[in-house]
C-alpha positions in Angstrom: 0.0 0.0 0.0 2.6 2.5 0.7 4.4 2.1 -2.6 1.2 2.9 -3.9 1.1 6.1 -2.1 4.6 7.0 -2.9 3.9 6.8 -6.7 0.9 8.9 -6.2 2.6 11.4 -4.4 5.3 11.7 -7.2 3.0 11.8 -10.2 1.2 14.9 -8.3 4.0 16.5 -7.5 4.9 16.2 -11.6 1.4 17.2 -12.6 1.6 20.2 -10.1 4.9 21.1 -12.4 3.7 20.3 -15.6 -0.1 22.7 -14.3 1.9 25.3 -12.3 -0.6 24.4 -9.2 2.5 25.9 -7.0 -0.3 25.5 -4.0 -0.6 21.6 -4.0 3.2 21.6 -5.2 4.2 22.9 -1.4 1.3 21.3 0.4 3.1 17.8 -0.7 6.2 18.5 0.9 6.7 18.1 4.7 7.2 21.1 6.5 11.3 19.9 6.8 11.8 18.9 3.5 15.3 18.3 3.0 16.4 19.0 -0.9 19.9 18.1 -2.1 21.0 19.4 -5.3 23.6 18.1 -6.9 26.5 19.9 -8.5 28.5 22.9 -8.5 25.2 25.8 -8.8 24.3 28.1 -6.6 22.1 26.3 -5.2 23.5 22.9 -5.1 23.9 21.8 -1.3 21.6 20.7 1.2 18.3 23.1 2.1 16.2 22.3 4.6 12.4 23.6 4.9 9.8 23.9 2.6 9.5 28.0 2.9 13.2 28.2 2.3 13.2 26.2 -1.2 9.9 28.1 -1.7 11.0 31.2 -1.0 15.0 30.9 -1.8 15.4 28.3 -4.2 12.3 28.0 -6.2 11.9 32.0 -6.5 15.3 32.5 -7.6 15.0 29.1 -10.5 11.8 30.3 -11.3 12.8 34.1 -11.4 15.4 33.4 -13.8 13.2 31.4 -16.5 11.0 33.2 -19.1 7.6 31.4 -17.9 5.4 32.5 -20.7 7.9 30.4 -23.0 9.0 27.4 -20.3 7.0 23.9 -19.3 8.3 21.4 -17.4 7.6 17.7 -16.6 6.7 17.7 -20.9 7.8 14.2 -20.4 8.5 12.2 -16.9 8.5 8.5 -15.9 9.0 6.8 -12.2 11.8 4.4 -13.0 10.9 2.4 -9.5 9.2 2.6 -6.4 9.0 1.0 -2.7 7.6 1.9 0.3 10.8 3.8 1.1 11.7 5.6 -2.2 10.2 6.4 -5.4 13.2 7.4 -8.2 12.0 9.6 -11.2 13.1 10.9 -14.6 11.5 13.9 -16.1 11.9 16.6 -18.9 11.8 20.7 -18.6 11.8 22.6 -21.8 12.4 26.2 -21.3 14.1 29.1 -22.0 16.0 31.6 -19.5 15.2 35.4 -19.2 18.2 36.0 -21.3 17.5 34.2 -24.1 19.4 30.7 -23.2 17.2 27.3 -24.3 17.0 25.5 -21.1 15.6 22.2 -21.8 16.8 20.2 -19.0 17.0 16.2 -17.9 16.5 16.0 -14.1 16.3 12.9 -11.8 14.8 12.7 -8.4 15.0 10.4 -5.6 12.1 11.3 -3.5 11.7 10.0 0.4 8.2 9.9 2.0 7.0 10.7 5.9 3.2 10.7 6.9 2.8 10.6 3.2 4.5 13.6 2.0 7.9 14.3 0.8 10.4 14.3 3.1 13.4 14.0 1.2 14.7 15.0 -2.0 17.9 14.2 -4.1 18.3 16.1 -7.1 20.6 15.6 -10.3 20.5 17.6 -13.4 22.9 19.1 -16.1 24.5 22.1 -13.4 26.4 22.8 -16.7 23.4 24.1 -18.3 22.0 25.7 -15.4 24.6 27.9 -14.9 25.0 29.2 -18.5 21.4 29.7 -18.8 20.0 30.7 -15.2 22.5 31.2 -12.5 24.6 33.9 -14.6 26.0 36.8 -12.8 23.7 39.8 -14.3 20.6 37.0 -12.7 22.3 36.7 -9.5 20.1 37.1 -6.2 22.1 36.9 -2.8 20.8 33.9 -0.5 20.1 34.8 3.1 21.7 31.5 4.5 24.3 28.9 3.1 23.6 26.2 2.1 25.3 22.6 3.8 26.9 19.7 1.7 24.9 17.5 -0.5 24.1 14.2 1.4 23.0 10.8 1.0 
């Protein structure tokens, strides 16, 4: 049964991306999420709590796209689940407020706690993201650092 819930929980947190319902999006995620992103970004490390990604994180990604113009989860797939984990693929195509395509690859681990998301571990082409989003004329100060990425 909780396998079942896990992959439930992933594919609305995909629809929520692919819709833009931002309110659902958050209201999946434990108030103590833990995200780690992978890589060598601004924003790679460990962040805990849901307002900070909200309000650090996903405002700064989001901030730096061209919305009209971006979609993600155009294609996605959950590679395998448990009652533990669920591990995901899924597709972004977008474009940058300066003009850089962003279509990105991204995988996700996802953990699960009172059936939310509890855990996140996040890989993705940090190449791409910093040509096309994390440029320094886009840059936004964070109020905290971030820790090491974990697993």
């Amino acid at each position: 049964m909780a396998t079942e819930k896990n992959r439930a929980i992933v594919e609305q947190w995909m629809n929520c991306l692919a819709t833009g319902n931002q309110e659902l999006f958050w209201q999946i995620h434990a108030e103590d999420v833990i995200y780690n992103i992978s890589g060598h970004t601004v924003i790679s490390g460990r962040i805990q709590g849901r307002e900070r990604m909200k309000n650090e994180i996903a405002a700064y990604v989001f901030g730096g796209l061209d919305l009209a113009r971006s979609r993600f989860a155009t294609k996605w797939k959950i590679m395998c689940a448990d009652e533990d984990r669920v591990v995901a693929m899924m597709e972004a195509d977008c474009y940058a407020s300066n003009g850089v395509q962003y279509d990105q690859r991204y995988l996700h681990i996802f953990a699960f706690r009172d059936n939310q998301i509890s855990e996140v571990w996040e890989f993705f082409d940090t190449d791409l993201a910093n040509r096309a989003l994390f440029t320094p004329e886009h840059a936004v100060p964070r109020s905290t650092a971030h820790t090491a990425f974990d697993f």
